[in-house]
C-alpha positions in Angstrom: 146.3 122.3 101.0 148.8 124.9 101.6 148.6 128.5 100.3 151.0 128.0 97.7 149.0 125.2 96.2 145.8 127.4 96.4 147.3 129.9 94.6 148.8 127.6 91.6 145.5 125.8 91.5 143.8 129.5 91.3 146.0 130.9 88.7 145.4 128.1 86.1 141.6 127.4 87.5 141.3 131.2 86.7 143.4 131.1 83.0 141.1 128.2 82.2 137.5 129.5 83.0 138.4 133.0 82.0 139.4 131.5 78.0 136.4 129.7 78.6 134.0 132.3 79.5 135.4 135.7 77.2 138.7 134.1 75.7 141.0 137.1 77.3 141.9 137.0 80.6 141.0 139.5 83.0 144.7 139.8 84.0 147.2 137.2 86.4 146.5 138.5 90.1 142.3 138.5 88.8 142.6 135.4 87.6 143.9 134.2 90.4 141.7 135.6 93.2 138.8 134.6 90.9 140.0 131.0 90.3 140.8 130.5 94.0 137.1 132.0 94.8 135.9 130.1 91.7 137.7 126.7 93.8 135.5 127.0 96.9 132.3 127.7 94.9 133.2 124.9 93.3 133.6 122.8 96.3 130.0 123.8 97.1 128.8 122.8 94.5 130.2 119.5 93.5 129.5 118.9 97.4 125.9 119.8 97.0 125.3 117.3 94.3 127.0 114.3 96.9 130.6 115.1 95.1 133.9 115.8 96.8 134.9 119.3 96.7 138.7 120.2 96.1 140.9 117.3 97.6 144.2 118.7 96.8 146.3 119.9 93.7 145.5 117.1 91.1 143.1 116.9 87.8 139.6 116.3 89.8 140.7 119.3 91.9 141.5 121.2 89.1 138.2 120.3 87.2 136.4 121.4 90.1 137.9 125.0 90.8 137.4 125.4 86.4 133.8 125.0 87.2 133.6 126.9 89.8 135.8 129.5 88.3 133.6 129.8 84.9 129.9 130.3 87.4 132.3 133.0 89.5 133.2 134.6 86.2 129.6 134.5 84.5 128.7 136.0 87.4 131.4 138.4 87.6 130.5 139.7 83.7 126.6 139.8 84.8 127.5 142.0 87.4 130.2 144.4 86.2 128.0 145.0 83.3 130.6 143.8 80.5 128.6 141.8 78.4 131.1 139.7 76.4 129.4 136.7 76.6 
């Protein structure tokens, strides 16, 4: 996947998991490095449980990276200390 398709995928993985987890968004370039971040924790995830990770910019892909993207966002608001959960 090329680096423009990384970033799409992040920028809607990150609009997604970020309405899911405090329905504002934390703004388009954080949404976008966390949904990319949220995409490779995703990856590892799915892949630990014998699933493919992100295979390219489709649905499955971007079903992954939203799951990964909500953890890296739960994680984000456990650890900035904004409890909007």
């Amino acid at each position: 996947m090329g680096i423009i398709s990384w970033i799409i995928l992040g920028a809607i993985a990150g609009f997604i998991g970020s309405k899911i987890v405090n329905k504002s968004g934390q703004g388009v370039i954080m949404d976008i490095v966390l949904g990319i971040v949220g995409a490779i924790v995703g990856g590892l995830i799915f892949s630990a449980f014998g699933a493919s990770g992100v295979t390219g910019l489709n649905i499955y892909s971007l079903i992954v990276a939203v799951v990964g993207a909500v953890v890296v966002l739960w994680a984000y608001h456990q650890f900035s200390g904004s409890r909007t959960l």
